[in-house]
ZADREN-201988 format. One record per residue (C-alpha): x, y, z; residue number from 0. Coordinates in nm, 2 decimals. Layout:
% ZADREN-201988
      x      y      z seq
      X      Y      Z NUM
...
END
This chain:
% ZADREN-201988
      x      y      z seq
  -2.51   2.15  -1.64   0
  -2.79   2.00  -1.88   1
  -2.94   1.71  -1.75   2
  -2.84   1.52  -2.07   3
  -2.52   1.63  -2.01   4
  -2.54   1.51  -1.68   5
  -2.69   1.16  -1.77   6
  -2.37   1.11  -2.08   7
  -2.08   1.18  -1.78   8
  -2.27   0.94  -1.57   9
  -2.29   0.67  -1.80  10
  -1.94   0.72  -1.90  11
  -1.90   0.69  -1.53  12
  -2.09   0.42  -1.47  13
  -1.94   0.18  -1.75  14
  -1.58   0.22  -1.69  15
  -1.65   0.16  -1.31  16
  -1.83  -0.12  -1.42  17
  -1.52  -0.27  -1.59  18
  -1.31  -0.21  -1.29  19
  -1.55  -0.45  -1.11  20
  -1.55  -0.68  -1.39  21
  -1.19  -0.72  -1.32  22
  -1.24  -0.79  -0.96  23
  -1.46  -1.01  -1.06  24
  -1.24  -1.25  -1.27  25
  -0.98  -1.26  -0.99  26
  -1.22  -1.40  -0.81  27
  -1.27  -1.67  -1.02  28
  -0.89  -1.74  -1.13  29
  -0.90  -1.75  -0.74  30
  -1.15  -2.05  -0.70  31
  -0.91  -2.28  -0.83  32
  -0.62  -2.19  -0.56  33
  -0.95  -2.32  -0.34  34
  -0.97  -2.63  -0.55  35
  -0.61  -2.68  -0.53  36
  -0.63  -2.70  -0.14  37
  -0.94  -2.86  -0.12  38
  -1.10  -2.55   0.09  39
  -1.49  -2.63  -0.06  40
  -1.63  -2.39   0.14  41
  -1.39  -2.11   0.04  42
  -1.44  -2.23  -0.33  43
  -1.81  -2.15  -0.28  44
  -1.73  -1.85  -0.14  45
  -1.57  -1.70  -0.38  46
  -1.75  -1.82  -0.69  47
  -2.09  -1.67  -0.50  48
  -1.89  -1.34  -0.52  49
  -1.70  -1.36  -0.82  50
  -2.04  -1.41  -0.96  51
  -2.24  -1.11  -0.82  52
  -1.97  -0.88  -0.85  53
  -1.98  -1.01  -1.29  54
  -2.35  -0.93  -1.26  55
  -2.29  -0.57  -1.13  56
  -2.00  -0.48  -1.31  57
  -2.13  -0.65  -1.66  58
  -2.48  -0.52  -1.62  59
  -2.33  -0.17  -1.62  60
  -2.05  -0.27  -1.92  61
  -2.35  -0.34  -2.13  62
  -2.63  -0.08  -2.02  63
  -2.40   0.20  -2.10  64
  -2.15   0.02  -2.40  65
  -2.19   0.33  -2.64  66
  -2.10   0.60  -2.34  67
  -1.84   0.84  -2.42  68
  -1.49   0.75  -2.37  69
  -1.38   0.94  -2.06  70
  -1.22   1.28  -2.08  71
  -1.02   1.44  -1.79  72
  -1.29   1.55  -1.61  73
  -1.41   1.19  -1.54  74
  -1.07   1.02  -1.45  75
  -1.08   1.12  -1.12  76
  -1.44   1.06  -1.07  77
  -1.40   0.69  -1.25  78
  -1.07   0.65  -1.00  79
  -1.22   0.74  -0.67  80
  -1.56   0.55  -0.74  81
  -1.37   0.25  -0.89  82
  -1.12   0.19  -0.65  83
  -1.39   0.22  -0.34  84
  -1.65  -0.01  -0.60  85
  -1.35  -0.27  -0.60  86
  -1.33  -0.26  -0.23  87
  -1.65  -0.31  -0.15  88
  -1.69  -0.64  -0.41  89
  -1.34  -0.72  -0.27  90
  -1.49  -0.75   0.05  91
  -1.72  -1.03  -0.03  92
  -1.47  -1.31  -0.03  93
  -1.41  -1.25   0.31  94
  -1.74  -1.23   0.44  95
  -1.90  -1.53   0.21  96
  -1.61  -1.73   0.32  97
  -1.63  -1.67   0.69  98
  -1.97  -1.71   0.71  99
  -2.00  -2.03   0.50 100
  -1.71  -2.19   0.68 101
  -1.86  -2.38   1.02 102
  -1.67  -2.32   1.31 103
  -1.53  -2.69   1.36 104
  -1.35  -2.63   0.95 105
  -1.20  -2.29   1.07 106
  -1.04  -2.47   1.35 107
  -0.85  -2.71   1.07 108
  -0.70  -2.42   0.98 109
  -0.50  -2.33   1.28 110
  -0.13  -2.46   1.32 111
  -0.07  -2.75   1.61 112
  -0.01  -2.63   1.92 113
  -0.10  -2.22   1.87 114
  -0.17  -2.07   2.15 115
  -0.43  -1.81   2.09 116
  -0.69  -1.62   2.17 117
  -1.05  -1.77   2.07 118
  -1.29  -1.58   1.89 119
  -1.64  -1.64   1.94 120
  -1.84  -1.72   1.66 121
  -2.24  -1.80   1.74 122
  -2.28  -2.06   2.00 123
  -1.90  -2.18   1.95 124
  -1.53  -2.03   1.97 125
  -1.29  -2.09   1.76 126
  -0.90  -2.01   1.77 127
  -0.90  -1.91   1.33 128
  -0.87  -1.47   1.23 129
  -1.13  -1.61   0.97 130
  -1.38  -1.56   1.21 131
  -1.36  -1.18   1.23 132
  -1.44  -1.16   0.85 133
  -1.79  -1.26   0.94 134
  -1.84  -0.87   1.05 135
  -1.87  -0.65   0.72 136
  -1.70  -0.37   0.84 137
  -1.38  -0.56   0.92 138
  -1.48  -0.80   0.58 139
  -1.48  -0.42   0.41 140
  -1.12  -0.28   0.59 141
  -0.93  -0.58   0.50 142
  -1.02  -0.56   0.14 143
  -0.98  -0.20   0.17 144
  -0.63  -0.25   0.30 145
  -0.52  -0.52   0.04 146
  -0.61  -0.31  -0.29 147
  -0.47   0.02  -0.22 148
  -0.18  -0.18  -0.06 149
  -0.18  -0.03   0.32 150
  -0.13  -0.41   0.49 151
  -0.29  -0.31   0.81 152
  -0.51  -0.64   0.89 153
  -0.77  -0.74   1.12 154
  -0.61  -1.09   1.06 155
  -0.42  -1.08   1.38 156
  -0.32  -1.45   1.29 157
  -0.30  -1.49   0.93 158
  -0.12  -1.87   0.91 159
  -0.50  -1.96   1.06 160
  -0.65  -1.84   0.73 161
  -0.75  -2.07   0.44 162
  -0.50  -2.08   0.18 163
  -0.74  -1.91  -0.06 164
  -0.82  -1.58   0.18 165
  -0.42  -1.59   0.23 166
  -0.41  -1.58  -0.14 167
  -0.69  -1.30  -0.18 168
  -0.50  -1.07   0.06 169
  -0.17  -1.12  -0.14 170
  -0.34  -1.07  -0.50 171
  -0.48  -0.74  -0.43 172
  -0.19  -0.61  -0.29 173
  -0.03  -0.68  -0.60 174
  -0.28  -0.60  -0.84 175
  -0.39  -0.32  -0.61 176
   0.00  -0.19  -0.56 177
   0.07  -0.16  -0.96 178
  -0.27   0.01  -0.97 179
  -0.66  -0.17  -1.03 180
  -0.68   0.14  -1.33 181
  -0.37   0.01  -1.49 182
  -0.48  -0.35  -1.49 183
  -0.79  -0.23  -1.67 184
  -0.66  -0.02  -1.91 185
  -0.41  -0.30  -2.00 186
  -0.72  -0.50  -2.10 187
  -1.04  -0.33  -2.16 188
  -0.93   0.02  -2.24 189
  -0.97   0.10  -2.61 190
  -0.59   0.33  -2.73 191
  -0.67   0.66  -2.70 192
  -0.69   1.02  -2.53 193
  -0.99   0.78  -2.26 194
  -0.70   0.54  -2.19 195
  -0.47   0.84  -2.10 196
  -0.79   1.02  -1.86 197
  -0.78   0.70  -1.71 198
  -0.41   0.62  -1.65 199
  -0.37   0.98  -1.49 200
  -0.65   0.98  -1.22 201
  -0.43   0.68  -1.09 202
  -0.17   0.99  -1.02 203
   0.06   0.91  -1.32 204
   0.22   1.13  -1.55 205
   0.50   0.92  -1.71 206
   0.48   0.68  -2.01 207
   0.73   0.43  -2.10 208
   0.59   0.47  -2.45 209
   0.35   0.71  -2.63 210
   0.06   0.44  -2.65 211
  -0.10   0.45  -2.29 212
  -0.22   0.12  -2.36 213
   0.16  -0.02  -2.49 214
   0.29   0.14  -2.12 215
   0.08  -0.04  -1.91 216
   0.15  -0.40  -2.06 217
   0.52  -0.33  -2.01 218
   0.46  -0.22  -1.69 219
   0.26  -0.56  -1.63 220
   0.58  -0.74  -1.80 221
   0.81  -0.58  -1.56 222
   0.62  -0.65  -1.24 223
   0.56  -1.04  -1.33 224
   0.94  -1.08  -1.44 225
   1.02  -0.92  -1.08 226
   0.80  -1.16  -0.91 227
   0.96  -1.42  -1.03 228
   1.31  -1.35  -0.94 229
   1.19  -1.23  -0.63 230
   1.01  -1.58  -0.55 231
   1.33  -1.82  -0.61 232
   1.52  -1.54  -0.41 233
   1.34  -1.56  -0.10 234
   1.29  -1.93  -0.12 235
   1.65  -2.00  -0.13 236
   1.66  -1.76   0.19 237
   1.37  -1.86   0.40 238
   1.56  -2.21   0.34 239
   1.86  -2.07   0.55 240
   1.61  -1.99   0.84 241
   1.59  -2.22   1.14 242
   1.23  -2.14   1.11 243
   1.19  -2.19   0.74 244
   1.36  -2.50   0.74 245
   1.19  -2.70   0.92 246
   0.91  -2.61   0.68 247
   0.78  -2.90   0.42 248
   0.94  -2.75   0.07 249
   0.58  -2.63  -0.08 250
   0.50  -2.44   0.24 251
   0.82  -2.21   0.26 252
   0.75  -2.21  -0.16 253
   0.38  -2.06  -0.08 254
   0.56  -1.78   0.18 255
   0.83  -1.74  -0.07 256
   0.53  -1.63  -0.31 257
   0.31  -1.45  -0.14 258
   0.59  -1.23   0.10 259
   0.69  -1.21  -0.30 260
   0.39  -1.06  -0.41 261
   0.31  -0.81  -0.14 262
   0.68  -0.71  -0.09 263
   0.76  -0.61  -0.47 264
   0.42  -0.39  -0.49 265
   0.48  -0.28  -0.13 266
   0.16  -0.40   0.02 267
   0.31  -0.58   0.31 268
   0.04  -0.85   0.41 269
   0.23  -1.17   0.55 270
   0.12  -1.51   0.62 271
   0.31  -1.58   0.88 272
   0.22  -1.49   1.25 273
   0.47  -1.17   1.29 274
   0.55  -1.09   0.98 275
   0.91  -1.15   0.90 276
   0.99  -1.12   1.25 277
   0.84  -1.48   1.23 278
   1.19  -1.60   1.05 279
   1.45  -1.41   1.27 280
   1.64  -1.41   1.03 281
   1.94  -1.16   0.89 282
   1.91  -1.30   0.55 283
   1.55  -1.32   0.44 284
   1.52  -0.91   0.56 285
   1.83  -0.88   0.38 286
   1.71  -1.05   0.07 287
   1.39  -0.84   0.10 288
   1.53  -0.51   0.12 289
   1.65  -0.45  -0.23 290
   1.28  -0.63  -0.31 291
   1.13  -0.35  -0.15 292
   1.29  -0.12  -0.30 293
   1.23  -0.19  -0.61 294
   0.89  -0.14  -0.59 295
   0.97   0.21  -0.46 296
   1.10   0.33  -0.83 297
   0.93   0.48  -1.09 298
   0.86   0.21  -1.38 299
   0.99   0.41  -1.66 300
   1.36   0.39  -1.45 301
   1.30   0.02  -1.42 302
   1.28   0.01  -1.81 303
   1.53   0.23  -1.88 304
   1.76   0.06  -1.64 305
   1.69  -0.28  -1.80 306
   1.68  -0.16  -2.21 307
   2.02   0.04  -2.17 308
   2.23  -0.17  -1.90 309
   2.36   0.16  -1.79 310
   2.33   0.23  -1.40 311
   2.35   0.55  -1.48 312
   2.01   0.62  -1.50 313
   1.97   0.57  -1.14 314
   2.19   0.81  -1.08 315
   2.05   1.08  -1.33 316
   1.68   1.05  -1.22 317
   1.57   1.28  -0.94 318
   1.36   1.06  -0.74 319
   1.56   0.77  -0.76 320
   1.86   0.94  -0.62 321
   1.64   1.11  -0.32 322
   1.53   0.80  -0.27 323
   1.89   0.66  -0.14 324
   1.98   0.94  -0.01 325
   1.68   0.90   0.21 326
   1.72   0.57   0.27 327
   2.11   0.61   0.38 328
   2.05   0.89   0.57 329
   1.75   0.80   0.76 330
   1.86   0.42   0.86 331
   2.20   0.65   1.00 332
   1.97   0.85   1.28 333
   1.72   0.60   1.34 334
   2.00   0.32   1.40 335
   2.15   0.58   1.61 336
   1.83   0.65   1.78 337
   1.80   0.30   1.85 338
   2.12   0.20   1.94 339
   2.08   0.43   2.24 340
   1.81   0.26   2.43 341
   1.86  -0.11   2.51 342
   1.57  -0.38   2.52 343
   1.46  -0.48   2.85 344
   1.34  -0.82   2.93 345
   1.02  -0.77   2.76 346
   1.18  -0.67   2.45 347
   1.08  -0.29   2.52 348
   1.33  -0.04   2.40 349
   1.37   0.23   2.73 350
   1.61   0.53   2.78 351
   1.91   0.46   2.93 352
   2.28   0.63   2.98 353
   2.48   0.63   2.66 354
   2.82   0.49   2.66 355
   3.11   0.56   2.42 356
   3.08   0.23   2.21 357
   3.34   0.17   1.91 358
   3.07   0.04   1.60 359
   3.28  -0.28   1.60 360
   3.18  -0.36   1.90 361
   2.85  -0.27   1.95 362
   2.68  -0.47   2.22 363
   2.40  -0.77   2.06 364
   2.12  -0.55   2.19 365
   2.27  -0.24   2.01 366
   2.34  -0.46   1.71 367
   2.00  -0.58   1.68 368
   1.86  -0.25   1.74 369
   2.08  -0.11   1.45 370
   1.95  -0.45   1.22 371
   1.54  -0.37   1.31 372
   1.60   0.01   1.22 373
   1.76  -0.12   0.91 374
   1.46  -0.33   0.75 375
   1.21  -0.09   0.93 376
   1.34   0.19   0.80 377
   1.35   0.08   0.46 378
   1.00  -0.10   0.51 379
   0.83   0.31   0.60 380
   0.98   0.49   0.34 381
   0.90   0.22   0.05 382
   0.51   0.19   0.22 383
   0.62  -0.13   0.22 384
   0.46  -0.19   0.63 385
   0.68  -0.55   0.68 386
   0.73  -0.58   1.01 387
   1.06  -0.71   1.20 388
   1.01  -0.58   1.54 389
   0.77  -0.43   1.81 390
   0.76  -0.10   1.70 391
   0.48  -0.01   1.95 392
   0.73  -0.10   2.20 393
   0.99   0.15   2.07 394
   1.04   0.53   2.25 395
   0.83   0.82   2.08 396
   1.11   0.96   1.90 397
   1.17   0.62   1.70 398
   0.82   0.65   1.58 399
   0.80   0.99   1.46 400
   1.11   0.92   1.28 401
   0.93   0.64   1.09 402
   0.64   0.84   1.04 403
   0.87   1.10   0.83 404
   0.92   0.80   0.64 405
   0.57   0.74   0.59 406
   0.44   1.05   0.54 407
   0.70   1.10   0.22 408
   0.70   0.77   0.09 409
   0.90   0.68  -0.24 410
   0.87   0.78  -0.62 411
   0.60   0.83  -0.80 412
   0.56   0.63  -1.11 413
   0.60   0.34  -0.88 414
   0.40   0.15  -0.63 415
   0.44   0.35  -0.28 416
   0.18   0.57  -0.10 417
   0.25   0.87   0.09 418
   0.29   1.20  -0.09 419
   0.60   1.11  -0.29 420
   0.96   1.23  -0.30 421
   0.91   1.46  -0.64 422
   0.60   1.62  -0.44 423
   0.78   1.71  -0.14 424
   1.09   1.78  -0.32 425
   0.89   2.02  -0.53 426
   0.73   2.18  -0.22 427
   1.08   2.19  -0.06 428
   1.20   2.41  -0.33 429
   0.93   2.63  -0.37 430
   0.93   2.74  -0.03 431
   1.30   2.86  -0.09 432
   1.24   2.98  -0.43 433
   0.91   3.18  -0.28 434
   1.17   3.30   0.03 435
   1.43   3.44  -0.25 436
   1.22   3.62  -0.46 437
   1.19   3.82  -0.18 438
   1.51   3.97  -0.21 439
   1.49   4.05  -0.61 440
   1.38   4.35  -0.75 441
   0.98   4.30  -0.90 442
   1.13   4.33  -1.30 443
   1.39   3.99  -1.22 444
   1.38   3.72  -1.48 445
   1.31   3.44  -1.23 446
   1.40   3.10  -1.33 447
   1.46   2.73  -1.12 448
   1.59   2.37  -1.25 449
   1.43   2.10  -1.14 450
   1.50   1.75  -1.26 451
   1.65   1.90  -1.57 452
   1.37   2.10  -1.66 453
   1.44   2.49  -1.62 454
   1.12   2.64  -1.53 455
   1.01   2.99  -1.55 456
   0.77   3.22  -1.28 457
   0.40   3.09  -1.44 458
   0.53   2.69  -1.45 459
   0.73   2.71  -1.09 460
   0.47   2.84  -0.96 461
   0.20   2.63  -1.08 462
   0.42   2.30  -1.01 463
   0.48   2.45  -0.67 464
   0.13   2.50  -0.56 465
   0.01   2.23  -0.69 466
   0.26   2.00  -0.50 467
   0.21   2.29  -0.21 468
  -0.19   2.20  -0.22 469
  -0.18   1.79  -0.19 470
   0.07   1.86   0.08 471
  -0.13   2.07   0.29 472
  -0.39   1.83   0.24 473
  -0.27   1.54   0.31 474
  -0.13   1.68   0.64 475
  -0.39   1.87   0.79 476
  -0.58   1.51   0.70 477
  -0.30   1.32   0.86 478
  -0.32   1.53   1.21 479
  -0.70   1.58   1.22 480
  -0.71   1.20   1.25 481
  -0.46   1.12   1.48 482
  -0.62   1.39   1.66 483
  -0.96   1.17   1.69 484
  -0.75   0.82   1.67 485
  -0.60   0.95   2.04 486
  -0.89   1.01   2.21 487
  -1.08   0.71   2.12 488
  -0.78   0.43   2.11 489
  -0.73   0.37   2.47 490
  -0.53   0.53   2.80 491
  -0.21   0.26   2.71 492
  -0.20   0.48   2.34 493
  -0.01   0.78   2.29 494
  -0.01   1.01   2.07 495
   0.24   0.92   1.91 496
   0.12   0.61   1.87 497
  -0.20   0.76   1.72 498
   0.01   0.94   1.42 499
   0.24   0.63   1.37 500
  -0.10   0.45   1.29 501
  -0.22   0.70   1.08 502
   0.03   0.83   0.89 503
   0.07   0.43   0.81 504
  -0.33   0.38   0.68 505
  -0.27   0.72   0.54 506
   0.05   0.66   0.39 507
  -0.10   0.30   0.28 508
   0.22   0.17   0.46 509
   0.07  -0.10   0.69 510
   0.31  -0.09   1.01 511
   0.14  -0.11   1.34 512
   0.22   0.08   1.68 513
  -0.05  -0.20   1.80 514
  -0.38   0.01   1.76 515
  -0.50  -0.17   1.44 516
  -0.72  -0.44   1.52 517
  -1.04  -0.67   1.54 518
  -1.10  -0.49   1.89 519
  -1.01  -0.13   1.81 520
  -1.32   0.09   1.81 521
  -1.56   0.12   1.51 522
  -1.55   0.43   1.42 523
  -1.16   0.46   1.40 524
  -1.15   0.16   1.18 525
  -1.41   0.38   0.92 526
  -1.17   0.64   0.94 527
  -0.90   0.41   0.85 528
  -1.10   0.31   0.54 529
  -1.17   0.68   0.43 530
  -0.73   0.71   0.52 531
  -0.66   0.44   0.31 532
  -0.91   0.56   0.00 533
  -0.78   0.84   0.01 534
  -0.44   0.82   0.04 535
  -0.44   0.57  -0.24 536
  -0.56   0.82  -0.47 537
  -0.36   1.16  -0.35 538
  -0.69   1.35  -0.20 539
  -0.74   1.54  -0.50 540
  -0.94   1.27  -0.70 541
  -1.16   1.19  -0.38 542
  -1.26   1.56  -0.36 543
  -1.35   1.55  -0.69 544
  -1.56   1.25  -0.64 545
  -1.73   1.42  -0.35 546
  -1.78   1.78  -0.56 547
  -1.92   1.54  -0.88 548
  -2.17   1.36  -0.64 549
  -2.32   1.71  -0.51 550
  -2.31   1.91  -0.81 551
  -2.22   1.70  -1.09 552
  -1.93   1.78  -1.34 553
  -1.84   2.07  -1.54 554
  -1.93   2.08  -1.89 555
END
């Protein structure tokens, strides 16, 4: 490669990272007045400190390279991987700023009456507020990490001790973050055109609503704010109904109803409450979130199909969609059955013990519960969702590998889950067999398959098939390799399978929690969560790129 050449990809590079960060930027500043609003000056500072440096980066590069090349295909990848980690890193500074301009004596305002906690020291003082942890970078760095590419593992271990403005950061870039920081830019800064499209496929899309890139994204946009909305009043009217939730002052179970809102329809899965929605213990706010969750789980092009033609049909005639439930029927069946054969003991653990022939009617309240917690969780793993309804590091090993399945395949692509997606594993699925019985035919066999209506011959089933075969392998070789070093550096009360639960969840940008995750858990495992998350965000494939570009530069 020329060195000119090599100087016009990186400008091209350069700029549209740039915008990304320019974005980040302004949501830090629409984000100030939530600060204002609560009267949290310190936070307000905060953020306008880094709302304003992250402008100066992101602008300076907007303007120095303005009359770069629009991107081609060979720089989507690059522009995702290096934006989305950029956006991280400038996502970061809230926390820190914040943290570290908030005495010690404010933080403690923050904490409910009464809580019980542990105290986290901060200089010559303790204090009982999570805000404290943000003053170390790297845990400043994993939680932003966490909210953009919408994985929900925290180092908040007690988020209603927050400010109201970092509770509100961690919820907007899970929502932002789950319909995709790319999309959001190409909504707004993106000029129409073959760059827009480079762009909107390194985010690991394929499918348009309409033919302008531009024109898909917006509805997109339109789609996910009308959801919101619905979703908001919804879980209002059913944290309400919740011993817990009412006793709440209106405008506090209004700001849960928002934000649980927020992360639950873009499957992030960040809470303000202190347990997640085990906090409410309640049968109808996890059954008002379910069908929320699974939402975000389909494709948008179904969600506008669905809602132009009125026809349920189209649920039933899309591929994903209808793995999808028959994923979710069939795996809430065996775990519910896995769990409804080990009863809780005092301490809430779930232990072996001797089955009993039990009629479903009259399943004990132990075994009922059980069967409600595999339910929600269930539904929460396989749409990367990561809200949590009960102690799953308490739960046998065979409960948690069953969730990791879930993880590891997450829901349609198109939409807003992580993992490797059902048409991905569908498509590997079917090229094994289709490999297996050409083994049988004679060489001179006219070799076809159908897959979601398309009927593909040898050269395209092959390519799909490798393709999906590839990211696959990847992801799972990726997926053990660190749950390989996660087990030998948690701690003795870890198992393994606790170490792949956590993994396959930073991995699969799910954010459930085996208990490993946290401000004490060892440094080095909490980077490899950040390179997980990175890179399960963006499918491996555009983070090897990235890696290849920085070494030898791209192809002409």
């Amino acid at each position: 490669m020329s060195r000119a050449s090599y100087r016009r990809d990186l400008a091209t590079i350069a700029r549209d990272v740039g915008g990304l960060v320019l974005i980040a930027a302004a949501l830090m500043s629409v984000s100030v007045l939530v600060a204002v609003v609560f009267r949290e000056w310190h936070a307000a500072l905060g953020f306008l400190l880094a709302g304003g440096a992250s402008a100066a980066v992101g602008g300076a590069a907007r303007r120095r390279f303005a009359d770069a090349p629009d991107p081609k295909m060979k720089h989507g990848m690059v522009i995702a991987a290096g934006g989305w980690f950029s956006v991280a890193v400038v996502g970061a500074l809230p926390f820190l700023f914040t943290a570290w301009l908030t005495p010690p004596a404010v933080m403690e305002s923050f904490v409910p009456a009464g809580a019980d906690w542990t105290r986290v020291a901060v200089a010559d003082t303790t204090t009982l507020s999570s805000l404290a942890y943000f003053r170390n970078p790297l845990h400043a760095l994993f939680e932003s990490m966490s909210g953009w590419t919408g994985s929900g593992l925290t180092m908040a271990i007690h988020e209603p001790s927050l400010p109201r403005t970092i509770q509100w950061w961690r919820s907007l870039t899970q929502w932002v973050g789950g319909v995709g920081v790319v999309v959001l830019t190409v909504s707004i800064l993106a000029r129409p055109g073959s760059g827009s499209y480079a762009l909107y496929r390194s985010e690991a899309r394929e499918e348009k609503i309409h033919p302008s890139v531009v024109s898909t994204v917006r509805t997109v946009w339109k789609l996910v704010l009308g959801y919101t909305a619905v979703a908001v009043v919804l879980l209002f009217a059913a944290i309400r109904t919740s011993d817990y939730g009412a006793a709440l002052p209106l405008w506090e179970a209004g700001w849960q109803a928002l934000n649980h809102a927020m992360t639950g329809l873009t499957t992030g899965g960040f809470s303000v409450t202190d347990n997640s929605i085990a906090t409410y213990d309640s049968a109808v706010v996890e059954a008002t979130l379910l069908p929320i969750m699974v939402l975000g789980a389909i494709a948008f092009p179904v969600h506008y199909l669905l809602l132009s033609e009125r026809d349920l049909g189209v649920l039933r005639d899309d591929l994903q969609t209808r793995w999808l439930f028959a994923l979710l029927g069939l795996g809430i069946v065996v775990l519910a059955a896995q769990n409804a054969t080990t009863v809780p003991a005092t301490t809430g653990a779930f232990t072996p013990w001797t089955p009993v022939v039990v009629e479903l009617p009259w399943l004990s309240p132990q075994q009922a519960d059980a069967v409600r917690d595999a339910t929600f969780q269930w539904v929460s793993a396989l749409t990367c969702t990561g809200f949590q309804s009960a102690p799953i590091g308490r739960w046998v090993a065979g409960a948690k590998v069953l969730v990791v399945g879930a993880m590891v395949v997450g829901g349609a692509a198109g939409s807003t889950v992580g993992g490797i997606k059902i048409v991905r594993a569908y498509t590997a699925v079917r090229g094994f067999v289709w490999q297996f019985s050409r083994v049988f035919l004679p060489a001179n066999a006219v070799v076809t398959a159908r897959i979601d209506g398309r009927t593909l011959d040898r050269e395209s089933m092959e390519r799909e098939f490798s393709e999906a075969a590839i990211v696959t392998l990847l992801w799972l070789v990726l997926l053990v390799a660190a749950s390989l070093v996660l087990v030998n550096v948690a701690g003795p009360e870890f198992g393994y399978a606790d170490a792949l639960f956590e993994v396959a969840s930073a991995q699969g940008n799910v954010g459930l929690s085996s208990g490993i995750t946290g401000p004490s858990m060892p440094p080095v495992a909490e980077a490899m969560f950040l390179l997980n998350m990175w890179i399960g965000r963006l499918e491996i494939i555009p983070v090897l790129v990235f890696a290849r570009a920085a070494i030898y530069g791209l192809d002409p």
